[in-house]
DSSP file (Angstrom, degrees, kcal/mol; ACC not computed):
  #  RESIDUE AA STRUCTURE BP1 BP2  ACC     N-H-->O    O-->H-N    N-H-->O    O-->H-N    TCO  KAPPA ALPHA  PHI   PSI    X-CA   Y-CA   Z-CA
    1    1 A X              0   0    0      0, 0.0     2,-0.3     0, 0.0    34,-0.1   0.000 360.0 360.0 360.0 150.2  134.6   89.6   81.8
    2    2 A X        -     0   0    0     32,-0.4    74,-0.1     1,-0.1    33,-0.1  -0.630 360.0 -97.3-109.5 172.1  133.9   90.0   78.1
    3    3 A X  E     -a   76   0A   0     72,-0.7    74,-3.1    -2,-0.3     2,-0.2  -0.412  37.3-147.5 -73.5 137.2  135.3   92.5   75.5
    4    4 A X  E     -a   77   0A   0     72,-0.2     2,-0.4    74,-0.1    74,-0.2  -0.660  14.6-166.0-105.9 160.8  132.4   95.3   75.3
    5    5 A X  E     -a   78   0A   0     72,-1.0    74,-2.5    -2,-0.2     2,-0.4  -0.904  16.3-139.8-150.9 123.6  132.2   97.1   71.0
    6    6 A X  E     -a   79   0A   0     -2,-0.4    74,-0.2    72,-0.2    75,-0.1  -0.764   6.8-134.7 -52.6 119.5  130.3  100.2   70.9
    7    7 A X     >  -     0   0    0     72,-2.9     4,-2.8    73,-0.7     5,-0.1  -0.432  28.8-107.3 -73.3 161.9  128.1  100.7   68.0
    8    8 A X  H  > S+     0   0    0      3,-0.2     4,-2.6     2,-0.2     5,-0.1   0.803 114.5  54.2 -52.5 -36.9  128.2  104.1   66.4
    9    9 A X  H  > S+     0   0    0      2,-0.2     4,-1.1     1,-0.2    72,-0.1   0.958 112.5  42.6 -65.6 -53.4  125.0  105.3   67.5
   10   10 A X  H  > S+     0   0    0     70,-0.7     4,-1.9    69,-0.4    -2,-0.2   0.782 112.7  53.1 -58.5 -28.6  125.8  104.6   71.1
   11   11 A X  H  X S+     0   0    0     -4,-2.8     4,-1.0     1,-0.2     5,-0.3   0.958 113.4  43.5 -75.3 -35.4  129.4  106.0   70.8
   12   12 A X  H  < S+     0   0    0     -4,-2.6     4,-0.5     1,-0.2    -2,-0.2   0.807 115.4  48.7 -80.4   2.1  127.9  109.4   69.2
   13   13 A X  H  < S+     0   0    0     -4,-1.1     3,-0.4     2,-0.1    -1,-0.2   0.992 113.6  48.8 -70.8 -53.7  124.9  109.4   72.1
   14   14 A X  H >< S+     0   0    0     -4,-1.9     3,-3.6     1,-0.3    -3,-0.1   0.975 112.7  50.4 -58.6 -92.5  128.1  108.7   75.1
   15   15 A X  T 3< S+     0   0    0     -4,-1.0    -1,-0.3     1,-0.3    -2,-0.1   0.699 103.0  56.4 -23.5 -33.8  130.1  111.7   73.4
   16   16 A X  T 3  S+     0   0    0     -4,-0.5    -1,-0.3    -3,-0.4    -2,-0.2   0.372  83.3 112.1 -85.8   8.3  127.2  114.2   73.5
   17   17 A X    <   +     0   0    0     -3,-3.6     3,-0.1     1,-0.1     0, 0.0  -0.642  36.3 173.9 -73.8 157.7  126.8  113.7   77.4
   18   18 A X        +     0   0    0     -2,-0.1     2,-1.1     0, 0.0    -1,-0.1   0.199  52.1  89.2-123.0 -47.5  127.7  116.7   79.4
   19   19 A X     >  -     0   0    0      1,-0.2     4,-2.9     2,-0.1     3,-0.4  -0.660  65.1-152.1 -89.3 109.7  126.6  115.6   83.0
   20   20 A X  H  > S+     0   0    0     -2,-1.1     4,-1.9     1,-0.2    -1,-0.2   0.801  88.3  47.8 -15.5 -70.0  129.3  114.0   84.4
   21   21 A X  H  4 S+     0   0    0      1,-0.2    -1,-0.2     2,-0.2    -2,-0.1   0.097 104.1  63.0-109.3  50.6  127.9  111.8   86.6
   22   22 A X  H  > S+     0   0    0     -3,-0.4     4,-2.2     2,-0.1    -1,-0.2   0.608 103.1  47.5-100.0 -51.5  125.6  110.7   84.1
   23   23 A X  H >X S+     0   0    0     -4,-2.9     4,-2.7     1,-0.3     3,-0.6   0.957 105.8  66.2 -62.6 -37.9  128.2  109.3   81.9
   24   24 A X  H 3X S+     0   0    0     -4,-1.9     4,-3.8     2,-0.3     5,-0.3   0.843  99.7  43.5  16.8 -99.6  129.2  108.0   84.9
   25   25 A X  H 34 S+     0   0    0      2,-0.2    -1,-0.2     1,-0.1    -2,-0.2   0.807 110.9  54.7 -43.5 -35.1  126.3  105.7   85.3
   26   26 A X  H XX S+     0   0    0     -4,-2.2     3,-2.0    -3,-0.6     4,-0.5   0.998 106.1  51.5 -89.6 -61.7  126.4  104.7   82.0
   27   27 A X  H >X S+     0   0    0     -4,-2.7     3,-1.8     1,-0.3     4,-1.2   0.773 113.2  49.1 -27.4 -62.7  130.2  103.7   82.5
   28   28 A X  H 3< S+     0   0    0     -4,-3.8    -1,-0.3     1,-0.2    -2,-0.2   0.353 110.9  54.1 -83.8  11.8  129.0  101.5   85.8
   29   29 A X  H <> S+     0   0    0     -3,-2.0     4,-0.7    -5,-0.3    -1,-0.2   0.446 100.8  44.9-114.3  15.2  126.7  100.1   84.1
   30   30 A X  H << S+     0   0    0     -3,-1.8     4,-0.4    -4,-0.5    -2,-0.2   0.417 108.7  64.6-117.1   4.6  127.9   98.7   81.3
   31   31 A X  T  X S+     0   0    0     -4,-1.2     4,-1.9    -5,-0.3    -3,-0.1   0.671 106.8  44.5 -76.0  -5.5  130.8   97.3   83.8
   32   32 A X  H  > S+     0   0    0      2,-0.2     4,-2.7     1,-0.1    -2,-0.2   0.894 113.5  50.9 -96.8 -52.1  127.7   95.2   85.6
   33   33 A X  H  < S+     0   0    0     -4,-0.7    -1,-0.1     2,-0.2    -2,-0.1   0.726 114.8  40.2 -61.8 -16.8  126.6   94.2   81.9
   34   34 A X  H >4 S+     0   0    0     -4,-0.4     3,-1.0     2,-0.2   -32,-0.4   0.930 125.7  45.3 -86.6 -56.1  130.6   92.9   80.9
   35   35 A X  H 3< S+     0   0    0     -4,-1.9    -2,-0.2     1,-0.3    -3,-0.1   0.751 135.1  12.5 -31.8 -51.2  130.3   91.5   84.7
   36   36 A X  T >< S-     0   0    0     -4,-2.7     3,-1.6     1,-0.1    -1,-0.3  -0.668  76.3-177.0-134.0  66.9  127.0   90.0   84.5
   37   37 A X  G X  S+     0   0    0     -3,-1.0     3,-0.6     1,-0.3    -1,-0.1   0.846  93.5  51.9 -55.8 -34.5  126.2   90.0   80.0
   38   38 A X  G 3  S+     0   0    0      1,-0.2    -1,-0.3    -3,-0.1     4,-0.1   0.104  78.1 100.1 -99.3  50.5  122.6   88.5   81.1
   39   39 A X  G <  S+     0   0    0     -3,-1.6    -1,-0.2    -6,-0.1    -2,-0.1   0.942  76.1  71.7 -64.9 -56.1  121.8   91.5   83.9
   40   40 A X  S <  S-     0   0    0     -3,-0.6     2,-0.5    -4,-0.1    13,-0.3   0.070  98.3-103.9 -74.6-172.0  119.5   93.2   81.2
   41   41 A X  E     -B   52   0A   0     11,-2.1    11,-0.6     1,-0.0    -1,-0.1  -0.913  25.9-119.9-126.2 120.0  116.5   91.8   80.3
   42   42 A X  E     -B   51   0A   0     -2,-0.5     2,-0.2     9,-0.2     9,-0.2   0.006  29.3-142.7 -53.1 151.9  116.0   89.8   76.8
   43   43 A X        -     0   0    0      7,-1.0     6,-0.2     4,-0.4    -1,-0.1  -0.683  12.0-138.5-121.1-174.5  113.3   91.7   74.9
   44   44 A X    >   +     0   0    0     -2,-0.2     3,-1.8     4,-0.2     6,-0.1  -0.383  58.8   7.6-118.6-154.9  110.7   89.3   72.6
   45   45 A X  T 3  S+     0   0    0      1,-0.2     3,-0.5     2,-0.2    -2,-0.0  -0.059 124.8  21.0  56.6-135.7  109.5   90.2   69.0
   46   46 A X  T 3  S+     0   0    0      1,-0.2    -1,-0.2     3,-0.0    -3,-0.0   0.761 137.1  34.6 -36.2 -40.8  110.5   92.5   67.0
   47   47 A X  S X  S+     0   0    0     -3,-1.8     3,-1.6     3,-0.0     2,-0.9  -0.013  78.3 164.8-119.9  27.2  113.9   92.9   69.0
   48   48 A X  T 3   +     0   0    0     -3,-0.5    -4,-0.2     1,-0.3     3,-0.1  -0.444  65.1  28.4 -20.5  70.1  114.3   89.3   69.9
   49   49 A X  T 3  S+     0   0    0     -2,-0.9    -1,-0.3     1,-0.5    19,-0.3   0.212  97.5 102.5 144.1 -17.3  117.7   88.9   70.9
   50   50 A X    <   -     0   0    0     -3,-1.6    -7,-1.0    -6,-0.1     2,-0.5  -0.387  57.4-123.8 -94.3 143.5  118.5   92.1   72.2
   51   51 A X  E     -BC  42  66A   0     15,-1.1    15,-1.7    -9,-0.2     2,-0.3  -0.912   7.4-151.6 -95.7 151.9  118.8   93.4   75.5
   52   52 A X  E     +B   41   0A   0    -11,-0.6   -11,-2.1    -2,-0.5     2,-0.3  -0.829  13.6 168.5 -91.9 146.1  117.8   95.6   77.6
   53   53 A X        -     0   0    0     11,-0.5    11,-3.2    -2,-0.3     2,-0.3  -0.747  17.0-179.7-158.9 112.0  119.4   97.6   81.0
   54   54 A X  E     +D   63   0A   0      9,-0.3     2,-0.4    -2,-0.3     9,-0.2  -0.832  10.0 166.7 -94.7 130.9  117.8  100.2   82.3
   55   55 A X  E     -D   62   0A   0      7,-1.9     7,-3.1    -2,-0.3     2,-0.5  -0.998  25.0-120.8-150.1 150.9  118.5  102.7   85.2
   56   56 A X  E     -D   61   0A   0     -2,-0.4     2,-0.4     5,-0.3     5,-0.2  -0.824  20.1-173.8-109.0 132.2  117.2  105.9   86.4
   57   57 A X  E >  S-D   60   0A   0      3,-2.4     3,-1.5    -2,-0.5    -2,-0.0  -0.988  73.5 -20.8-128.5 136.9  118.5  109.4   87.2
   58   58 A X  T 3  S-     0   0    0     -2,-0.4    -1,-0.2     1,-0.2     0, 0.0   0.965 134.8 -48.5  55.4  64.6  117.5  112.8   88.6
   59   59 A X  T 3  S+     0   0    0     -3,-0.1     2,-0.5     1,-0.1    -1,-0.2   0.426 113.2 112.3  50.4  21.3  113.7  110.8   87.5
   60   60 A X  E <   -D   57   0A   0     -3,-1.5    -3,-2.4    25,-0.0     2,-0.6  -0.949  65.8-135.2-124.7 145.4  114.4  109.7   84.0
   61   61 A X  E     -D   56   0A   0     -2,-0.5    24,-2.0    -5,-0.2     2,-0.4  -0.715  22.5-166.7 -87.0 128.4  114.7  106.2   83.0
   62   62 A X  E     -DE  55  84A   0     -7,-3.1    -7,-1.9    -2,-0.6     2,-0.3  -0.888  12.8-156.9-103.2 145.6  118.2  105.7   80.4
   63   63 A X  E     -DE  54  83A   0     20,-2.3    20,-0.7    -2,-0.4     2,-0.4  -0.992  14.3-161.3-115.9 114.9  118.2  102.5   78.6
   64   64 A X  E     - E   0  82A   0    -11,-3.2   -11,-0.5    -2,-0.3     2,-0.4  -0.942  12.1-163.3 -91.2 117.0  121.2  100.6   77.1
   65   65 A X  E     +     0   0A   0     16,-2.4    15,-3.0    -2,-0.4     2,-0.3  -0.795  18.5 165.3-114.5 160.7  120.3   98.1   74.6
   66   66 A X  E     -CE  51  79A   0    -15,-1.7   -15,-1.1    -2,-0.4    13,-0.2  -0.923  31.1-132.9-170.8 132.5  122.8   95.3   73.6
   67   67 A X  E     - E   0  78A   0     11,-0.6    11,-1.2    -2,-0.3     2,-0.6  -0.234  12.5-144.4-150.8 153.9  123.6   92.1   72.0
   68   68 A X  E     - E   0  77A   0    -19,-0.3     2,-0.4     9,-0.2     9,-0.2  -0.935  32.8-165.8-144.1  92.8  125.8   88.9   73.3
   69   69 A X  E     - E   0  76A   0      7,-0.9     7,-1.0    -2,-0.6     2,-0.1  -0.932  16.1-139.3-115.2 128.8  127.5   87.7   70.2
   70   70 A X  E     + E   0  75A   0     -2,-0.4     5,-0.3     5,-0.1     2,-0.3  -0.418  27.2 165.3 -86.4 148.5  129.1   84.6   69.7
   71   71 A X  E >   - E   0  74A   0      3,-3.3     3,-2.5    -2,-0.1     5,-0.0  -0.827  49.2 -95.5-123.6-178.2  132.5   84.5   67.7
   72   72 A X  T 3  S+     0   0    0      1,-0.4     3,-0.1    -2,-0.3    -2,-0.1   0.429 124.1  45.4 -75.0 -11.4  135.0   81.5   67.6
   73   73 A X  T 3  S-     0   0    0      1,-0.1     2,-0.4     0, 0.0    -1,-0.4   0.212 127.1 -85.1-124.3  -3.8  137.5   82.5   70.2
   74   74 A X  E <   - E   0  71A   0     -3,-2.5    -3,-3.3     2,-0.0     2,-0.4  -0.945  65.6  -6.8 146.6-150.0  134.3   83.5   72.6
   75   75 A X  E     - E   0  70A   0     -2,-0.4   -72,-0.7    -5,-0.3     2,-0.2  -0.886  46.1-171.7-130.7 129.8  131.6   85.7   73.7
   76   76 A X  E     -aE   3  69A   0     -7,-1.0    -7,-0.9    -2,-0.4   -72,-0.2  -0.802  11.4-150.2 -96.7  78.7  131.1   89.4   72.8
   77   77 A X  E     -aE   4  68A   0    -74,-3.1   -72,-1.0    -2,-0.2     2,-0.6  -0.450  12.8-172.0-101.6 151.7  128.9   92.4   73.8
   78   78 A X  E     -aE   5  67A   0    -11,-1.2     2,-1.0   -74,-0.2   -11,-0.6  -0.877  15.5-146.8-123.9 109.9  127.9   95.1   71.7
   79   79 A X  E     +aE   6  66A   0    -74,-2.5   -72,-2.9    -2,-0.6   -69,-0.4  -0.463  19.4 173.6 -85.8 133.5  126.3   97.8   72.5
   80   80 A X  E     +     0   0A   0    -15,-3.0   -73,-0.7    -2,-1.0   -70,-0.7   0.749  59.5   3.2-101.5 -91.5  123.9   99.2   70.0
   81   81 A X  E     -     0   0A   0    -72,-0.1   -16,-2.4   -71,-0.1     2,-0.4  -0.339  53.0-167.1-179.8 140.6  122.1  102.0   71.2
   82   82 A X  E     + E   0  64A   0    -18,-0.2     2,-0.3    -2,-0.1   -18,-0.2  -0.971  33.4 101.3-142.3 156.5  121.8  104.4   74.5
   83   83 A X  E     - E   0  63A   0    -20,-0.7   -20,-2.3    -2,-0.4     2,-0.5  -0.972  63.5 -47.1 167.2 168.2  119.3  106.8   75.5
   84   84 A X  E     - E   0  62A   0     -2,-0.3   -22,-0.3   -22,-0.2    -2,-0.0  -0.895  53.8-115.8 -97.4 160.8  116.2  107.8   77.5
   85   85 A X  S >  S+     0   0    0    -24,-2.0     3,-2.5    -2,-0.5     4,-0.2   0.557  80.3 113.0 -25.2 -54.4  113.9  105.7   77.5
   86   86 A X  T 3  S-     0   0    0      1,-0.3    -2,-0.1   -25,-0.2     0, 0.0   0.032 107.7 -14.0 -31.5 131.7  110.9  108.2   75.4
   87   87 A X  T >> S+     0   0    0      1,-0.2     4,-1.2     2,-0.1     3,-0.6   0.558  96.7 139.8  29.2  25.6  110.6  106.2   72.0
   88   88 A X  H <> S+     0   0    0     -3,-2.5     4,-0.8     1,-0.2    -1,-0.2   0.764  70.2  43.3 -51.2 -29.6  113.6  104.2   72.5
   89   89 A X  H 3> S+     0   0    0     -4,-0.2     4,-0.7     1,-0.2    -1,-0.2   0.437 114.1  52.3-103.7  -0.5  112.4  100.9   71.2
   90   90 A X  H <> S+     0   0    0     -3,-0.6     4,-1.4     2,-0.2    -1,-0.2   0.645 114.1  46.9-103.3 -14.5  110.7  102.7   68.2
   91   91 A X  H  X S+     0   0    0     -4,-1.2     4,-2.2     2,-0.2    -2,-0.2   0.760 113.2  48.6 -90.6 -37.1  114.1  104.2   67.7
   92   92 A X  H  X S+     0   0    0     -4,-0.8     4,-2.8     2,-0.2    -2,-0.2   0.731 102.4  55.2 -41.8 -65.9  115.8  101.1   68.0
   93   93 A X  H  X S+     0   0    0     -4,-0.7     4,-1.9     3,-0.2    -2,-0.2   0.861 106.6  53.4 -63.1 -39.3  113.9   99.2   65.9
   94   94 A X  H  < S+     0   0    0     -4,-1.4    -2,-0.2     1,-0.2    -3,-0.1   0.847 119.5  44.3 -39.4 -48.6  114.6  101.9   62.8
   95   95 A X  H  < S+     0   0    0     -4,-2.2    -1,-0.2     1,-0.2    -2,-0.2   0.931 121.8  26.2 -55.4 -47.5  118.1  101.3   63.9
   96   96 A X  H  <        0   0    0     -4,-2.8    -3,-0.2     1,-0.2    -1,-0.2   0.433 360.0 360.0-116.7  -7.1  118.8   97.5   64.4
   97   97 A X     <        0   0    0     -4,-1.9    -1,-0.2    -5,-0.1    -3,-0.1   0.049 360.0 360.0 -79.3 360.0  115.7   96.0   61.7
């Protein structure tokens, strides 16, 4: 499995969670993204490199978006950014361009 790095924006989204088994989710699913780093789905364009992984609760979609970056000793993932879905990629783009 590879070493996961939080960005800042995603660690202050993860802190501001409340619902338990929300964070939860987000916890088992960025253990299937260390498991499996190409799970999400590469985005094109603008955000060319990036990934996506998405899952849904209580009827809203949350999005993790994230990066597979190489260094010399290996393979990284980083998670930039977490959220629901609503204006994620516009939010996203401000961030990571």
């Amino acid at each position: 499995m590879l070493e996961v790095r939080i960005s800042p924006s995603a660690s202050k989204y993860f802190k501001k969670l409340r619902d338990k088994k929300l964070k939860d989710l987000f916890k088992k699913s960025i253990e299937e993204i260390r498991e499996n780093p190409y799970a999400g789905q590469l985005k094109k364009g603008d955000l060319s490199g990036i990934y996506g992984y998405d899952f849904y609760y209580q009827g809203t979609n949350y999005e993790i978006a994230y990066v597979i970056e190489e260094l010399d000793d290996g393979k990284i993932i980083v998670i930039i950014m977490a959220g629901t879905r609503e204006n994620f990629y516009e939010q996203l783009k401000k961030y990571w361009l």
